[in-house]
C-alpha positions as CSV (number, residue, x, y, z in Angstrom):
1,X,-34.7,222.0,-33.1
2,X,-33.0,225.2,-32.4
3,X,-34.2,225.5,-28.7
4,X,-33.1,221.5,-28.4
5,X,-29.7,222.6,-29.3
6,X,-29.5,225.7,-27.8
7,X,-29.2,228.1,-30.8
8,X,-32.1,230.9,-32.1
9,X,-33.4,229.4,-35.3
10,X,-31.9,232.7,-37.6
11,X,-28.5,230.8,-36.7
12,X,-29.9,227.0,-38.2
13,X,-30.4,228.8,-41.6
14,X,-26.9,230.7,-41.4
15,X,-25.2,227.1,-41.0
16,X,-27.6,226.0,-43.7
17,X,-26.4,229.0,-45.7
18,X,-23.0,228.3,-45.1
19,X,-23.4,224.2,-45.7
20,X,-22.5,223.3,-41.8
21,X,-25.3,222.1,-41.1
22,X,-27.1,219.9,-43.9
23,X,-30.5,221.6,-45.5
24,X,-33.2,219.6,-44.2
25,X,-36.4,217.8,-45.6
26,X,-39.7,219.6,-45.8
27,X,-42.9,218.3,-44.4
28,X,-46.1,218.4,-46.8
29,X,-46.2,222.5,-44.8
30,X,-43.3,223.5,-45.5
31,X,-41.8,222.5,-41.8
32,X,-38.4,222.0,-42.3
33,X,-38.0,217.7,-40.7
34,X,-34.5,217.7,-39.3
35,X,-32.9,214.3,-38.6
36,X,-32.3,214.0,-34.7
37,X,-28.0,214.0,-35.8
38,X,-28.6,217.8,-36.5
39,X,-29.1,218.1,-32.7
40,X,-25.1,216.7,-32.5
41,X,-23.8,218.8,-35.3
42,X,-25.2,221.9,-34.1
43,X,-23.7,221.1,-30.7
44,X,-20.4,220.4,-32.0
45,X,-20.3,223.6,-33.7
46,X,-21.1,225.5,-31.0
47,X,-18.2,223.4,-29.0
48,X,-15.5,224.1,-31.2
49,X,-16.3,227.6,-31.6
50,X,-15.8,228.0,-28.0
51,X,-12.4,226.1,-28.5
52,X,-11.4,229.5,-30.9
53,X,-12.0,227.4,-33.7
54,X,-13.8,229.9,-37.1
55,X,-16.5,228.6,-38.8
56,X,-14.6,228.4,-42.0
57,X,-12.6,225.8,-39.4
58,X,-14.9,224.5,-38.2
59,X,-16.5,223.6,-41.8
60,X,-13.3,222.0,-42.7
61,X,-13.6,219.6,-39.5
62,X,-17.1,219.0,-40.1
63,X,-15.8,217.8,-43.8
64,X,-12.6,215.7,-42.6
65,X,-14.9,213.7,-40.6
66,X,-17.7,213.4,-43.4
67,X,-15.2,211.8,-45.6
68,X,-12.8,210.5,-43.8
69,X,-12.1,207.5,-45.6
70,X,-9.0,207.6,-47.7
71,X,-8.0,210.9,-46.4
72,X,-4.8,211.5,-44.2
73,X,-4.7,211.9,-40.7
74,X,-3.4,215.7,-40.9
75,X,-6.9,216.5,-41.9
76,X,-8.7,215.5,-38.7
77,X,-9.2,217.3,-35.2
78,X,-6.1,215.8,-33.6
79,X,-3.4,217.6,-35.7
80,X,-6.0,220.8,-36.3
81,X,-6.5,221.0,-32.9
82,X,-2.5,220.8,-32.1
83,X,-2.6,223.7,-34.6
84,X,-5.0,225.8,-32.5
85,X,-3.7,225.4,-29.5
86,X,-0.4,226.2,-30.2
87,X,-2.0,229.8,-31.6
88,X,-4.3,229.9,-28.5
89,X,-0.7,229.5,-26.4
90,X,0.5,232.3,-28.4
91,X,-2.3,234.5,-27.7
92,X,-2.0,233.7,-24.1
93,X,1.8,234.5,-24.0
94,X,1.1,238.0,-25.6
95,X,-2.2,238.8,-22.9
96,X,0.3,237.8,-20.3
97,X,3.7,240.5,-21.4
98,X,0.0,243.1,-22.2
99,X,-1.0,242.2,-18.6
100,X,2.7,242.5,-17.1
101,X,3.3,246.0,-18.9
102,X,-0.1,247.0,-17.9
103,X,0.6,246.4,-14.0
104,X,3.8,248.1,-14.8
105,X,2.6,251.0,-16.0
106,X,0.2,251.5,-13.0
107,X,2.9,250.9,-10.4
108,X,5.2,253.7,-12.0
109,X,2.3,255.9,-11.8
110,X,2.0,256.7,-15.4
111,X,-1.0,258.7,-15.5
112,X,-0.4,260.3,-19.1
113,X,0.9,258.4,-22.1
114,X,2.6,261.6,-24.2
115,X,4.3,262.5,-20.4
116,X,5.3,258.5,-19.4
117,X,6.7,258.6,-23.2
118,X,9.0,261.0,-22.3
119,X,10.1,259.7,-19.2
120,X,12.9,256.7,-19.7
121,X,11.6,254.4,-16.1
122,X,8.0,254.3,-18.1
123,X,7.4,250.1,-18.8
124,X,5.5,250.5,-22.0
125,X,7.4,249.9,-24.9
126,X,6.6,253.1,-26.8
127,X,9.9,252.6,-29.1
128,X,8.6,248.6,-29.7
129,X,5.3,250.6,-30.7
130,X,6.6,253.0,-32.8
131,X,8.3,250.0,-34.7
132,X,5.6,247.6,-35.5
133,X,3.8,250.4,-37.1
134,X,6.0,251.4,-39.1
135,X,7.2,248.0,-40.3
136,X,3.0,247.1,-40.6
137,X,2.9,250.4,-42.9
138,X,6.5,249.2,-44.8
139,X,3.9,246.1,-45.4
């Protein structure tokens, strides 16, 4: 089972553990008998963990669509999937300004951060800095 789905088989008991992935039926040895949907599940984990979704998400997915009868559409992948990639777009528009600074910084040269914080043409935002940490340790 784990090799069919791509996964070491320490990883099918974690997603047992954590209730992903249902705890199978036991042969007469003790072999756990998985039902060939377990191939799916495990494959849609792995999926939407490469889409930035957690597993604590990706539980919460797994459940909508268990018991989806009766329950409103805000709880499926659609609208939790809007949700994601509008933080995976803000992630994105952060790497980009770290990526712009970072090019910045290396075409002014700045070859030592306590000397390019002195100097008022250096790009990175050492003031910005300063700032977040101290309203993170206001927090």
């Amino acid at each position: 089972m784990a090799a069919a789905a791509g996964v070491n088989p320490q990883t099918l008991r974690y997603y047992e553990r954590r209730g992903l992935l249902a705890e199978p039926e036991r042969s007469l040895g003790g072999h756990r008998l998985y039902p060939a949907e377990a191939v799916t599940v495990l494959r849609v984990i792995k999926a939407a963990q490469r889409l930035g979704f957690t597993l604590d998400e990706v539980a919460d997915l797994l459940d909508a669509g268990r018991h989806r009868h009766g329950r409103r559409a805000e709880a499926g992948l659609r609208s939790r999937a809007r949700a994601k990639l509008s933080d995976v777009e803000a992630k994105i528009a952060d790497l980009q300004v770290m990526a712009d600074t970072l090019r910045a910084a290396i075409d002014a040269g700045c070859d030592d951060l306590v000397t390019c914080a002195s100097n008022t043409c250096c790009p990175i935002p050492f003031a910005t800095i300063a700032e977040e940490a101290h309203d993170a340790e206001a927090r």
